[in-house]
TORKE-689669 format. One record per residue: y, x, z of N, C-alpha, C, O in turn; residue in one letter. Coordinates in pm, whole numbers, padded with zeros to 5 digits, always signed. Atoms other than C-alpha are relative to their C-alpha. Example, Ala and Ser with C-alpha at 12.3 -4.5 7.8 and 13.67 -1.06 7.14 Angstrom:
2
-00119+00089+00000-00450+01230+00780+00120+00090+00000+00118+00194+00066a -00119-00082-00006-00106+01367+00714+00109-00077+00073+00220-00026+00090s 
This chain:
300
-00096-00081+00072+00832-02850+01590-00045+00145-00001-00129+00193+00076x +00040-00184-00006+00811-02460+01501+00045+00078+00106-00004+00189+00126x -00007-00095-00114+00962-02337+01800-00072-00073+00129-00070-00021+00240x +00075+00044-00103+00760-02566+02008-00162+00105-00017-00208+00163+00081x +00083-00086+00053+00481-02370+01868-00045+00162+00026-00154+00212+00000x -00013-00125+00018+00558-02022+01930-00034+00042+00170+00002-00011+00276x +00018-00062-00107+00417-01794+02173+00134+00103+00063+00249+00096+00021x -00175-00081-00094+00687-01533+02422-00022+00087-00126+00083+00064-00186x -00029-00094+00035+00621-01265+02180+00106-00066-00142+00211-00020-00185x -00055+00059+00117+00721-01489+01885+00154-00086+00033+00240-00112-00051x -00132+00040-00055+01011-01647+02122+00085+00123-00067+00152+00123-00171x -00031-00102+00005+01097-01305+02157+00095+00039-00150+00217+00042-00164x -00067+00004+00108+01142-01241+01792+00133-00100-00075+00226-00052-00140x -00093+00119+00007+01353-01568+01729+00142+00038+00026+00245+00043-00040x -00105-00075-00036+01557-01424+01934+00106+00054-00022+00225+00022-00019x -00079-00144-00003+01652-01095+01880+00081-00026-00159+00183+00029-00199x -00028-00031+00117+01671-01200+01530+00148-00098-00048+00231-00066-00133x -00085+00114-00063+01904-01514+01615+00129+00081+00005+00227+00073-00069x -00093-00074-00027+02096-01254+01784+00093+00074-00106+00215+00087-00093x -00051-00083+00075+02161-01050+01493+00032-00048-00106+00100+00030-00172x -00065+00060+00049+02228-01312+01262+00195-00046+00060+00289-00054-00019x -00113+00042-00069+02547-01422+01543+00118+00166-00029+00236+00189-00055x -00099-00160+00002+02661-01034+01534+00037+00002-00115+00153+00034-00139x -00016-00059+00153+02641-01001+01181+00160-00138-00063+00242-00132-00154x -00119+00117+00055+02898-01334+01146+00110+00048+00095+00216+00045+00034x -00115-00072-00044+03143-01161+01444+00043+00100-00028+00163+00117-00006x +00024-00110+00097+03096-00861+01268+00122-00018-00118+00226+00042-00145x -00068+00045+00170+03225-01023+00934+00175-00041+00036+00273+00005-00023x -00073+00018-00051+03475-01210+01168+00105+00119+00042+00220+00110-00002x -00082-00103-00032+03639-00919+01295+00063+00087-00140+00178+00119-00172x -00027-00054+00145+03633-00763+00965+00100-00035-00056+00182+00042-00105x -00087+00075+00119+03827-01012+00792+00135-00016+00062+00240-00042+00004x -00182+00049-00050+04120-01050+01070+00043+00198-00053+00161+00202-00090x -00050-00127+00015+04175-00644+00998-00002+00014-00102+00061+00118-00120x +00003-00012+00179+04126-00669+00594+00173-00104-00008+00260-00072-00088x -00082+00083+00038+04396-00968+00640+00119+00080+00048+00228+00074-00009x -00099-00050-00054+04588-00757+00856+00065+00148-00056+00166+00195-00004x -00012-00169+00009+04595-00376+00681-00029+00017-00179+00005+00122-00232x +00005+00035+00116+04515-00476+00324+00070-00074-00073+00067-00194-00048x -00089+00072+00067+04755-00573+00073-00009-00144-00063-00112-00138-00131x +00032+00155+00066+04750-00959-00066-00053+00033-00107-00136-00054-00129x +00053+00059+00125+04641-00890-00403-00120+00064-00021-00166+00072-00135x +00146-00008-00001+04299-00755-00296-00069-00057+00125-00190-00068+00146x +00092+00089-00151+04255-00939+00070-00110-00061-00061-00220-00004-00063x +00104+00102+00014+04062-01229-00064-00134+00071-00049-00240+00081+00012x +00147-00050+00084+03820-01056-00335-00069+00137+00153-00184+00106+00184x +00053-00039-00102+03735-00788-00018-00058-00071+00108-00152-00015+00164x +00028+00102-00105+03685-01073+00235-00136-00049-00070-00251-00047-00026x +00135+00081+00117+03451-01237-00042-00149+00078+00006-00266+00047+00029x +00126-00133+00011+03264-00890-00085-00059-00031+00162-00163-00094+00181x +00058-00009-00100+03218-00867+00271-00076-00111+00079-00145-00119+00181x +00072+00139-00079+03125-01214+00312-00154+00012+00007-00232+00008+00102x +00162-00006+00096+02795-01185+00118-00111+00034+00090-00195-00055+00076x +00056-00002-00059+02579-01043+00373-00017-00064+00126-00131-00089+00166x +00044+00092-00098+02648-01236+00680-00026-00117-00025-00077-00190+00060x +00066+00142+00010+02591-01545+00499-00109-00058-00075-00136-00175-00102x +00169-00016+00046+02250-01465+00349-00030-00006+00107-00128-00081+00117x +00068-00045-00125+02196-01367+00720-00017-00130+00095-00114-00155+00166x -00021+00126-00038+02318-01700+00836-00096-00102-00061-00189-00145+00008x +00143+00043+00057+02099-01892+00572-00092+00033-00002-00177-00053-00025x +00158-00021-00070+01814-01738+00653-00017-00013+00145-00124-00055+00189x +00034+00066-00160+01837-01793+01018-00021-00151+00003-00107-00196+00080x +00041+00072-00051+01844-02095+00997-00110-00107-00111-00138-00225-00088x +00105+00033+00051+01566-02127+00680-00106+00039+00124-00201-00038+00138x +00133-00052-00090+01337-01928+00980+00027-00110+00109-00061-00153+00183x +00010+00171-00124+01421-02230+01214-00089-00138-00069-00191-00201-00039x +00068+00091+00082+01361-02462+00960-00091+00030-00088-00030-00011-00187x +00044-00097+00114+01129-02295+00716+00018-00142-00135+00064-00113-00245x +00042+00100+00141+01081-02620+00459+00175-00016-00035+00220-00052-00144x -00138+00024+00058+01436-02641+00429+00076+00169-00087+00189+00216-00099x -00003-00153+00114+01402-02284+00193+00078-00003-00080+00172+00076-00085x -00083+00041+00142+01540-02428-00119+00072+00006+00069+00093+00122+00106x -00154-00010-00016+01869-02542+00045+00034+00153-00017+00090+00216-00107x -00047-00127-00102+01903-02231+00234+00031+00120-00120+00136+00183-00133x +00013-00110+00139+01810-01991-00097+00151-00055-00113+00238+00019-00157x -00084+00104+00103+02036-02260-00328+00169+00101+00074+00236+00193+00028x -00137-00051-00064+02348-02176-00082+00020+00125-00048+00101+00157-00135x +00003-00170+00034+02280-01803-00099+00055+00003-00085+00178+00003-00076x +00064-00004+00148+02206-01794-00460+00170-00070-00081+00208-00029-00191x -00127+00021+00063+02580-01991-00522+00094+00115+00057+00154+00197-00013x -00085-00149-00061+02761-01732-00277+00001+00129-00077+00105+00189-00103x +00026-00141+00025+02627-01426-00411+00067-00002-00179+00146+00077-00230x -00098-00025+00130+02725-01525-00781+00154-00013-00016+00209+00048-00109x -00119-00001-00052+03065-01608-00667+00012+00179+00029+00090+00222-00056x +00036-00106+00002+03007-01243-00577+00036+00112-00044+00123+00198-00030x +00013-00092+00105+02906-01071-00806+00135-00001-00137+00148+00092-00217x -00112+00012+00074+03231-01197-01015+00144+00125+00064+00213+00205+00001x -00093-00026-00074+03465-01076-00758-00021+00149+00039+00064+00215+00099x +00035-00120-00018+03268-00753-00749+00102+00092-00121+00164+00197-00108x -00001-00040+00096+03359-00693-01057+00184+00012-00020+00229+00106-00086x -00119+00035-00015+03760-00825-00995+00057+00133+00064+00148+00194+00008x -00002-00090-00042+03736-00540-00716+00045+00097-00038+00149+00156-00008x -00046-00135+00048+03691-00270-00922+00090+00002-00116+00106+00109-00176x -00177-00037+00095+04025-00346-01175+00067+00006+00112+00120+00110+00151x -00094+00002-00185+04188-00408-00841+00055+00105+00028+00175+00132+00023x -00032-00127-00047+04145-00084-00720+00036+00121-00076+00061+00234-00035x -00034-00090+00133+04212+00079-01051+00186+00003-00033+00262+00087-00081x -00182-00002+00015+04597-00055-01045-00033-00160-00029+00012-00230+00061x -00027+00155+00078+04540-00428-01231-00064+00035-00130-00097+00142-00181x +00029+00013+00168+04441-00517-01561+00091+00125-00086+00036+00221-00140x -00086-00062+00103+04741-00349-01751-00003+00156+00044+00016+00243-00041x -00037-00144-00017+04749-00013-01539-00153+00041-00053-00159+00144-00120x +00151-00048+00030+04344+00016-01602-00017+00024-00190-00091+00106-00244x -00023+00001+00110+04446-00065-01976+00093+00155-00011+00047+00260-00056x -00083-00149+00041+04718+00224-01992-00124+00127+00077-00198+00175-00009x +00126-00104-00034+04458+00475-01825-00095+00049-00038-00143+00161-00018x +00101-00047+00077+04211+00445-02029+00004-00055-00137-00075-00125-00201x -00063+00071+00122+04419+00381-02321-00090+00058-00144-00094-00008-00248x +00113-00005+00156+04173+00527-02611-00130+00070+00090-00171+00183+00062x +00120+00011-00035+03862+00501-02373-00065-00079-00104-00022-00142-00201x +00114+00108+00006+03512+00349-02410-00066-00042+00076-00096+00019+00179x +00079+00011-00113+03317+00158-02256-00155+00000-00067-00177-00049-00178x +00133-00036+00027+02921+00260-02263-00040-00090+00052-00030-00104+00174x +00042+00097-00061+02740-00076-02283-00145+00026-00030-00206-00073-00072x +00155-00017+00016+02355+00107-02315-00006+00038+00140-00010+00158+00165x +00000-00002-00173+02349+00061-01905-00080-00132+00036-00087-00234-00033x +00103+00119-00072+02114-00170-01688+00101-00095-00002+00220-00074-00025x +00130-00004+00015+02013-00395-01672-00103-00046-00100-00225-00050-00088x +00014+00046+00151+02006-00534-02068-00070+00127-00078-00188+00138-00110x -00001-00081+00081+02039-00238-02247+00018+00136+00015+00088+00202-00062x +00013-00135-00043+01952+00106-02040-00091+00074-00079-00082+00195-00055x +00071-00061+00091+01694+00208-02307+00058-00015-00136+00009+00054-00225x -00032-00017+00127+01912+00103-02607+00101+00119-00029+00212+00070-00052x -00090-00107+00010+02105+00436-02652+00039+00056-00076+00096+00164-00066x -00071-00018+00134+02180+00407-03018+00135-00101-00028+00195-00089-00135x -00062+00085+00003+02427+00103-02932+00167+00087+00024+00200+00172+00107x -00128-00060+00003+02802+00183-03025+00064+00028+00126+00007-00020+00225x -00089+00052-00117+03058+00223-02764+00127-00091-00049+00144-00089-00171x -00074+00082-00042+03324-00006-02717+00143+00036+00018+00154+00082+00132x -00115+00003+00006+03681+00026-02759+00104-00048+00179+00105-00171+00179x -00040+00039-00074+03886-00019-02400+00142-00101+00016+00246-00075+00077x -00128+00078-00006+04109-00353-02473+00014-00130+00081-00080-00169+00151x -00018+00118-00068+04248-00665-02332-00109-00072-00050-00157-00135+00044x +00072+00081+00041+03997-00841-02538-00152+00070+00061-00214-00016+00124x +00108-00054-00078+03700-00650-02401-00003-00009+00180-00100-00005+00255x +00012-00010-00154+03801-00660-02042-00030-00183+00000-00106-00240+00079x +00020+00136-00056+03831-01043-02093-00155-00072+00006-00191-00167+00076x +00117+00051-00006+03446-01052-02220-00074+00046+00109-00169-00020+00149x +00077+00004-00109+03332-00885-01940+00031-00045+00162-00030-00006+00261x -00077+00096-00098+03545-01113-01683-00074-00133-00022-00114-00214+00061x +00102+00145+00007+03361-01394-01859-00143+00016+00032-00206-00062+00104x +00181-00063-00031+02991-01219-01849+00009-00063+00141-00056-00164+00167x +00032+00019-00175+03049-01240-01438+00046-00164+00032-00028-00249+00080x -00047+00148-00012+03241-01565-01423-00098-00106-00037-00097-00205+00036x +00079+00090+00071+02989-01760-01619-00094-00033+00014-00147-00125-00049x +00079+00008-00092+02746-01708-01392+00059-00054+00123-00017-00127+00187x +00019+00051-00102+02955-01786-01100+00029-00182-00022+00028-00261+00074x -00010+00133-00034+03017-02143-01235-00112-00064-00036-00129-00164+00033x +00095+00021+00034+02695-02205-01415-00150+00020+00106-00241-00062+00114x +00123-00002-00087+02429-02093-01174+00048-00115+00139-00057-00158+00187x -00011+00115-00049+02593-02372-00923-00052-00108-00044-00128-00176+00025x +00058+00124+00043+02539-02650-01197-00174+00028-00009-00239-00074+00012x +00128+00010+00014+02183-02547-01240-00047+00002+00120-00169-00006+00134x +00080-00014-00157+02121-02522-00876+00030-00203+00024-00063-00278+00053x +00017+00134-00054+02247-02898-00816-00085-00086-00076-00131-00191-00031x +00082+00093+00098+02051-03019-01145-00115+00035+00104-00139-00063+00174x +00065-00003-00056+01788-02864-00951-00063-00069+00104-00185-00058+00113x -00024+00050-00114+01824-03066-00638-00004-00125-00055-00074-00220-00019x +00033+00166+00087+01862-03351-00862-00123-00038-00020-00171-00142+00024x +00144+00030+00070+01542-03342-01017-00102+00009+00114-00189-00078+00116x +00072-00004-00134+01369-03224-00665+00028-00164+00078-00069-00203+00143x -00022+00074-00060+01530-03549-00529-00082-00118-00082-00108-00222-00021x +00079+00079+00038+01335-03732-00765-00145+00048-00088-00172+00022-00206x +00142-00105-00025+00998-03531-00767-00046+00022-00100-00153-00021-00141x +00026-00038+00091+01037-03370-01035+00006+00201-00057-00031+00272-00151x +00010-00166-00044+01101-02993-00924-00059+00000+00118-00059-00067+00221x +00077-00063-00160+00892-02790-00710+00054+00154-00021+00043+00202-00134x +00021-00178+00024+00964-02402-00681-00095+00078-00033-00095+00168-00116x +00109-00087+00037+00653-02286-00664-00096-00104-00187-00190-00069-00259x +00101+00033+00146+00526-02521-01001+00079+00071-00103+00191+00039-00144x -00113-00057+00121+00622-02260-01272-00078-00009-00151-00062+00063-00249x +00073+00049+00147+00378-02440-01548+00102-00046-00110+00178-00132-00067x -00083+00034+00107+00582-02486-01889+00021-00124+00004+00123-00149-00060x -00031+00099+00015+00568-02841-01835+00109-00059+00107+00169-00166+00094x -00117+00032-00078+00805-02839-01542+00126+00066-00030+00139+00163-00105x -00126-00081+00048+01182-02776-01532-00005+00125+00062+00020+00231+00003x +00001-00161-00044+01131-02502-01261+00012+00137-00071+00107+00216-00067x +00049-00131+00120+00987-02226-01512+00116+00013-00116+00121+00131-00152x -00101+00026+00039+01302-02324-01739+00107+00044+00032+00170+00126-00034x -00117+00005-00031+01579-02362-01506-00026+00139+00034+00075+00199-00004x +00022-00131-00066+01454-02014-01358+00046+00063-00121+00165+00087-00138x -00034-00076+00142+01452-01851-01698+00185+00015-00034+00264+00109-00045x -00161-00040+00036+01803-01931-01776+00097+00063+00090+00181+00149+00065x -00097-00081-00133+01965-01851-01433-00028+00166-00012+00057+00255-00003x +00002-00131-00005+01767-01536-01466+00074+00091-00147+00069+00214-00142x -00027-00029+00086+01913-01464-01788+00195+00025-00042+00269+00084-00120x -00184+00005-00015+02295-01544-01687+00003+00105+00126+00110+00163+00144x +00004-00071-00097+02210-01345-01396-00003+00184-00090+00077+00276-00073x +00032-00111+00076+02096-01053-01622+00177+00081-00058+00217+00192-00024x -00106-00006+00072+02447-01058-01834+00137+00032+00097+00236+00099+00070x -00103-00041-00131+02659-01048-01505+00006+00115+00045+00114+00174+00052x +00047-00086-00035+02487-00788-01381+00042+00128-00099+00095+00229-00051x -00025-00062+00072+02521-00611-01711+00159+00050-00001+00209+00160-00028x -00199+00028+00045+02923-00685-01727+00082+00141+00143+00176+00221+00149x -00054-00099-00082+02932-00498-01405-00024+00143+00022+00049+00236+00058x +00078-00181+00038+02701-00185-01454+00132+00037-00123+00175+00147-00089x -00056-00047+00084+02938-00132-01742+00101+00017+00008+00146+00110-00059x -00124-00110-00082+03288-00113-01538-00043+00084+00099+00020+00176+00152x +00004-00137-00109+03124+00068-01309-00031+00114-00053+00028+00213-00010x -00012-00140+00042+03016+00336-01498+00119+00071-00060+00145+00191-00053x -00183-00045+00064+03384+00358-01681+00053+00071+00155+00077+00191+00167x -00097-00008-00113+03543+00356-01324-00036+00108+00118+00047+00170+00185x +00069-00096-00145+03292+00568-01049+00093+00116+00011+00163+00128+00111x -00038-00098-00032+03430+00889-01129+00168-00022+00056+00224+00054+00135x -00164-00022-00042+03825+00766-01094-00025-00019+00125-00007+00080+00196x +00011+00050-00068+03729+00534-00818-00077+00035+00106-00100-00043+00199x +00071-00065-00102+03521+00791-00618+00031+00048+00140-00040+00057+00240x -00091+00001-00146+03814+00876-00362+00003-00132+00097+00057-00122+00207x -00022+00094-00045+03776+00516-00265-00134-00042+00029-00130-00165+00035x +00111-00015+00001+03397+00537-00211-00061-00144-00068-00124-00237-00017x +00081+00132+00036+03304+00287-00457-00146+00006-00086-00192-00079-00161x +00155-00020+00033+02949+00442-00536-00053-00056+00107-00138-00141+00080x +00101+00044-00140+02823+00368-00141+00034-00149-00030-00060-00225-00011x -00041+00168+00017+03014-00005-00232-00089-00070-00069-00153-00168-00032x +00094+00062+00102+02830-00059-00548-00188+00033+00031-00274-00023-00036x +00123-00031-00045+02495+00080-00388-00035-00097+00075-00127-00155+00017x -00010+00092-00129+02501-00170-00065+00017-00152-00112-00060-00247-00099x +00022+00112+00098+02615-00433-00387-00201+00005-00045-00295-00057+00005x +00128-00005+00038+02290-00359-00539-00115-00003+00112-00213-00070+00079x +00072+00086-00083+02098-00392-00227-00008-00114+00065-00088-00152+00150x -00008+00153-00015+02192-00710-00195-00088-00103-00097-00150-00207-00076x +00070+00092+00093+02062-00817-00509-00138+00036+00010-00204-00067+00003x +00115-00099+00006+01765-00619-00497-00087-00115+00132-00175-00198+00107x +00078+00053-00151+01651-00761-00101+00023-00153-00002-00048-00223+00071x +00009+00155+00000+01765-01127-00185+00002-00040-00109+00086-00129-00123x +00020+00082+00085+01665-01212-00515-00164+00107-00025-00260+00030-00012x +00126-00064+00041+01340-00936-00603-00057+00006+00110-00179-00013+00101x +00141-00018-00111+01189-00887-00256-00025-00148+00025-00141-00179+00052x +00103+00152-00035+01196-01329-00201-00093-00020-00144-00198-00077-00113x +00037+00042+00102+01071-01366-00572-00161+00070+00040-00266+00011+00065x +00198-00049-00045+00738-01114-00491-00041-00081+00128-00155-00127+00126x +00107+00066-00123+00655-01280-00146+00016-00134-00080-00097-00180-00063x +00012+00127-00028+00714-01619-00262-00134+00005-00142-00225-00077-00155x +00181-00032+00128+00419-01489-00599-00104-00024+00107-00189-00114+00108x +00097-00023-00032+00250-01351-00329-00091-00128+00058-00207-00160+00032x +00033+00099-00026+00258-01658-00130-00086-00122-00073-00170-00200-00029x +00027+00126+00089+00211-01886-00437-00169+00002-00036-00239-00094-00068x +00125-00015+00057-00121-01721-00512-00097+00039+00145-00184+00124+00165x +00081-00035-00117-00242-01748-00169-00061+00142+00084-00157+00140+00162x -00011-00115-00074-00221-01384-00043+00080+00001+00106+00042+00074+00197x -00048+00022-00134-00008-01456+00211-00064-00106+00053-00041-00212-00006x +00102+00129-00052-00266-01699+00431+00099-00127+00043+00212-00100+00086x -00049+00087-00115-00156-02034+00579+00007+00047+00125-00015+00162+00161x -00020-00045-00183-00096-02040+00955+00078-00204+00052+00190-00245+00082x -00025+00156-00044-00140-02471+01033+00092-00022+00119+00063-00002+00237x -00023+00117+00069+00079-02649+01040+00082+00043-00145+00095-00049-00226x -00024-00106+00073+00231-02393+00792-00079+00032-00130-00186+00093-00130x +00115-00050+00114+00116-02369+00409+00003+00107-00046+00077+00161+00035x -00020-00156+00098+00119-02048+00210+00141+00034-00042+00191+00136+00006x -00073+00018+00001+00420-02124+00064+00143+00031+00091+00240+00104+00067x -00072-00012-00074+00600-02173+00349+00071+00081+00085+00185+00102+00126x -00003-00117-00083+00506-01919+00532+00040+00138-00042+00070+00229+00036x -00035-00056+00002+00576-01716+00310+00166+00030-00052+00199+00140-00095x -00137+00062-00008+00965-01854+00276+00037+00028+00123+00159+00028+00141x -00087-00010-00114+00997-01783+00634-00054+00174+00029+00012+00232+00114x -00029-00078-00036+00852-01447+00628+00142+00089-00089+00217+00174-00042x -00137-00036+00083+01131-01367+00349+00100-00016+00063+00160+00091+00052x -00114-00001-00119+01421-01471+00611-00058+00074+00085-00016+00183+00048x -00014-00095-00114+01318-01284+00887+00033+00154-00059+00122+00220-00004x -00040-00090+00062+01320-00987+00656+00135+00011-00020+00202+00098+00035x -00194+00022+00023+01700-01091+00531+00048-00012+00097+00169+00014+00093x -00120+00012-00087+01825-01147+00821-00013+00192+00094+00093+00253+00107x -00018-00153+00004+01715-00742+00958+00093+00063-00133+00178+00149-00113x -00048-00071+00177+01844-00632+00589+00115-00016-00003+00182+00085-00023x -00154+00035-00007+02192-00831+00614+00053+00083+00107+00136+00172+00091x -00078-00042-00124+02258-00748+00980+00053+00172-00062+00164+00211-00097x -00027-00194+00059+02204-00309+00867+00102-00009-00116+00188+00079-00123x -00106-00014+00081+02409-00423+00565+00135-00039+00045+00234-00011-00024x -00142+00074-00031+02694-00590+00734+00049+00155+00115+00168+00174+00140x -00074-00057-00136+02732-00307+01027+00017+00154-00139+00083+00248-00094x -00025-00126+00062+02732-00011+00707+00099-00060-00104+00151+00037-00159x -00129+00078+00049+02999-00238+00514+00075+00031+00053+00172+00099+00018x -00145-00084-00105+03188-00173+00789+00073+00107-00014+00194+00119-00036x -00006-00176+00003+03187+00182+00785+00071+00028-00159+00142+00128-00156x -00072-00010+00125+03328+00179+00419+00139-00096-00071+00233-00078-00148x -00153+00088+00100+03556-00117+00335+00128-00006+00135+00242-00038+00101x -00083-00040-00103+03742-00055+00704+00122+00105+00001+00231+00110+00057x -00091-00125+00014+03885+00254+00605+00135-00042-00138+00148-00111-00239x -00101+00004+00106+04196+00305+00447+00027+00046-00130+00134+00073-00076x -00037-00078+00169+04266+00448+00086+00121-00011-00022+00195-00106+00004x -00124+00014+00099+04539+00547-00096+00026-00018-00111-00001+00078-00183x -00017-00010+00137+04635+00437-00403+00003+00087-00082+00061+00190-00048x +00038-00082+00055+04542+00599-00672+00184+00065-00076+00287+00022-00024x -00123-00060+00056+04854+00795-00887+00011-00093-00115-00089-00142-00168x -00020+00076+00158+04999+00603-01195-00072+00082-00107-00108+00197-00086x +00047-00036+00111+04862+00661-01522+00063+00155-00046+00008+00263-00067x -00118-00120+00026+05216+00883-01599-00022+00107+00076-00040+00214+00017x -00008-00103-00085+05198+01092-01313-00159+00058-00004-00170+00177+00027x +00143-00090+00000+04781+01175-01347+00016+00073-00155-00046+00176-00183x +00002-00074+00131+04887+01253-01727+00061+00113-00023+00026+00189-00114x -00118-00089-00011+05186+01483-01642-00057+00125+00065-00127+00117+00165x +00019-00147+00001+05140+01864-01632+00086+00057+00201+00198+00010+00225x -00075-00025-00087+05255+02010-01266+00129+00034-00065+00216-00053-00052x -00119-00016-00008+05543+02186-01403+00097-00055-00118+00199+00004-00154x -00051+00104+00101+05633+01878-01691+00083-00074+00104+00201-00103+00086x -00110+00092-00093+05758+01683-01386+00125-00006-00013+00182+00099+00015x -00134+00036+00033+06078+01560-01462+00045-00028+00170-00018-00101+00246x -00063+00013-00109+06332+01609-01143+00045-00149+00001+00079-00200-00106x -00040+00119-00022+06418+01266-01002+00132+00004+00061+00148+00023+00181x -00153+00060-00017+06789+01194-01000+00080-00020+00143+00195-00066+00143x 
């Protein structure tokens, strides 16, 4: 086995890193009894969700670096979590805006600027966008549609692997791999988009509630578990990362990608803390941010 294998220094590492996968889930644990306890019901869950995201990349990769050949699962799991996610990211920030209808009265003859990453940051002749119920609902579907769709393509996946017909690393046109990748990355793209585009509407209201460091720590999530495994597992694929027998290229380099995630989660889960812990105050109604100091109408 692979830990029969390992020298003290490489125990060593196992370890520490073991360790900081366990913190990073009491961590989350603790988190969530004080979000359940100090946070109102109609944003507990989608916060709990947010905060889930890093200890359980941290968790699946601990125990891809135990197992390394068991990658796929481990990535697959992730890879459904995180789009689940990225929906709820997006739920977040109406959330904290008031709801659907108060975000509607607020930015009642807004726009929304959809020439933003990661589609259309160079198209900057593209109209803006009108701020209505029918627009909020397409970009509720953009994120949603990913979180139920990149599931079914992950189990077709698993399907077709179960009868040896996916590999990860074969990304020749004649396999589904190179395919199923394409489209996930492409629903992935549109999600991504749906949310760059309330966030730029919302940063400046939503800045008392620090949801720039939120959406930053979002984006290093995607960033450290979908673009830094995609380059090692190239690098791997093209034999720059060496074997190490009983260990192929591949593999090895699937398990140096978890040990990485699981340092990356742990630092993200203990600076999560530090931001979604704190309290906020609701923001002012629409009426009362529109109203002049001395328009105030005396209350009865």
């Amino acid at each position: 086995s692979l830990s029969a294998g390992l020298d003290l220094p490489g125990r060593f590492l196992f370890a520490t890193l073991t360790l900081m996968a366990l913190t990073a889930i009491l961590l989350f644990i603790e988190e969530a009894v004080y979000i359940y306890r100090k946070i109102p019901s109609s944003k507990r869950s989608i916060i709990i969700w947010i905060n889930a995201a890093a200890p359980v990349i941290s968790t699946t990769s601990c125990v891809g670096m135990w197992m390394p050949r068991s990658a796929m699962f481990t990535d697959f799991t992730a890879g459904i979590f995180f789009a689940i996610v990225i929906h709820k990211f997006l739920m977040m920030m109406i959330k904290e805006c008031g709801g659907q209808k108060v975000l509607l009265r607020r930015f009642e003859n807004g726009h929304f600027t959809i020439s933003t990453g990661p589609c259309c940051c160079c198209c900057l002749c593209l109209p803006h966008v009108p701020i209505t119920r029918k627009t909020l609902f397409w970009l509720k579907l953009s994120t949603f549609q990913f979180a139920v769709f990149r599931p079914v393509l992950i189990f077709l996946s698993i399907v077709l692997w179960t009868n040896d017909n996916y590999s990860l690393y074969n990304l020749s046109p004649k396999g589904p791999a190179l395919w199923i990748s394409c489209l996930v990355g492409a629903l992935t793209l549109f999600a991504l988009w749906a949310v760059g585009i309330m966030f730029r509407k919302v940063r400046i209201l939503l800045k008392c509630k620090n949801i720039i460091p939120k959406f930053a720590l979002y984006q290093f999530i995607i960033i450290l578990n979908h673009m830094q495994i995609t380059i090692i597992n190239m690098l791997a694929t093209q034999k720059i990362i060496p074997c190490a027998p009983p260990l192929s290229s591949t593999v090895r380099g699937s398990y140096i990608a978890h040990q990485l995630l699981i340092m990356e989660m742990f630092l993200i889960t203990v600076i999560s803390r530090v931001f979604y812990r704190r309290k906020y105050h609701d923001l002012e109604p629409p009426e009362c941010v529109a109203e002049e100091p001395g328009d105030k109408k005396q209350t009865p």
